[in-house]
N, C-alpha and C positions, 0 to 999 in steps of 0.2 A: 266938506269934501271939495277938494279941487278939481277944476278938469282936468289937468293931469291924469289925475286917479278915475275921471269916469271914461276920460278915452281909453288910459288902460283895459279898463271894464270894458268897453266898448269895442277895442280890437280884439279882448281875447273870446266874447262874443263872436265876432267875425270871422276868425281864425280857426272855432269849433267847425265853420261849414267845411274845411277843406278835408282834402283827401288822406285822412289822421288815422290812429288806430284806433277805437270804440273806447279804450279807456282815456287817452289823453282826451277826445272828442268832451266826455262828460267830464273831467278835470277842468278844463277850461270853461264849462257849461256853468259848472258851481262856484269855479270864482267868479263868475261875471254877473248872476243874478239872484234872484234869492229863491229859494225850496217850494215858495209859494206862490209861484209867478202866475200873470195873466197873461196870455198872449195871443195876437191873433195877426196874421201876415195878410199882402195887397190881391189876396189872389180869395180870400175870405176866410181863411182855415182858421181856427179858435183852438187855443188848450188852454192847460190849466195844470201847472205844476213842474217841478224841472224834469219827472221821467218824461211825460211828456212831450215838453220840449226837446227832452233828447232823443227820444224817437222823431219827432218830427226832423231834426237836424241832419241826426242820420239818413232820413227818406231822401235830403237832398241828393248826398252822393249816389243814392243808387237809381235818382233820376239824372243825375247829371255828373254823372264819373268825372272826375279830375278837375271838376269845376271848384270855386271859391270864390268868396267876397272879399274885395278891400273898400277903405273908408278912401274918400277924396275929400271929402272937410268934413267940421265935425263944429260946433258949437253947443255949449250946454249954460241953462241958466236956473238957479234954485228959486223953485217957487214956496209959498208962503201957507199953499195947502195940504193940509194932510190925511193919508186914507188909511184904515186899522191901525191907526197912531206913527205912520212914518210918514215924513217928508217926502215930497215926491220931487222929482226933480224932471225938468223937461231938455230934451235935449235936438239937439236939428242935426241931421247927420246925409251925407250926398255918399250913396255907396256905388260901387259897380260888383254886380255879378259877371263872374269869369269864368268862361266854356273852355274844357282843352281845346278849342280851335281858336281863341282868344279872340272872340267875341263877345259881345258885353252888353249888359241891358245897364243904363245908372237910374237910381228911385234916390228918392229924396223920403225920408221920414222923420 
C-alpha cells in the first residue's frame, strides 16, 4: 500500500466529519476503514465497529453544525507487526478541526 492510498484513506476518513448527507457520510466511512474497527478519540470515547463509528461521526455535526476536519500533513510508515493476521500500518497525521466560525483546534495523532 502506498501513502498515496492511505491519505486517500485518510481524507476520506476526514471528510465523513463534514456537514454531508447520512448516506455519503457512511460511504466514505467504509472506504476508509475496515467493518471491524477499534476506535477511540483524545476526549476518551471508545467503539468498536463501523456502525459505531458512524454514529459516533454523525454526533459530530450535531455537536458542531457546519464544522469539519482537514489533514495539514500526514506521514505513514508500514510496520513489521501484525494483529488478527493484518498488517498494521502506523501513521502521523497534524489535523485541524473546523467551527462555522472558522476556528480551529489542530491535534496531532
Amino acid at each position: 500500500m502506498t501513502n498515496d492510498t492511505v491519505q486517500q484513506f485518510w481524507k476520506s476518513y476526514l471528510d465523513a466529519y463534514a456537514d454531508i448527507p447520512t448516506a455519503d457520510r457512511e460511504r466514505l466511512l467504509r472506504q476508509s476503514v475496515a467493518d471491524d474497527i477499534v476506535f477511540s478519540n483524545p476526549t476518551g470515547e471508545e467503539g468498536r465497529g463501523i456502525g459505531s463509528l458512524i454514529e459516533h461521526v454523525s454526533q459530530f455535526q450535531t455537536k458542531n453544525p457546519g464544522g469539519y476536519s482537514q489533514a495539514t500533513s500526514f506521514s505513514s510508515t508500514t510496520t513489521s507487526s501484525y494483529r488478527n493476521g493484518r498488517c498494521t500500518r502506523r501513521t502521523a497525521q497534524n489535523w485541524q478541526r473546523v467551527t462555522p466560525t472558522h476556528a480551529s483546534t489542530s491535534k496531532d495523532v
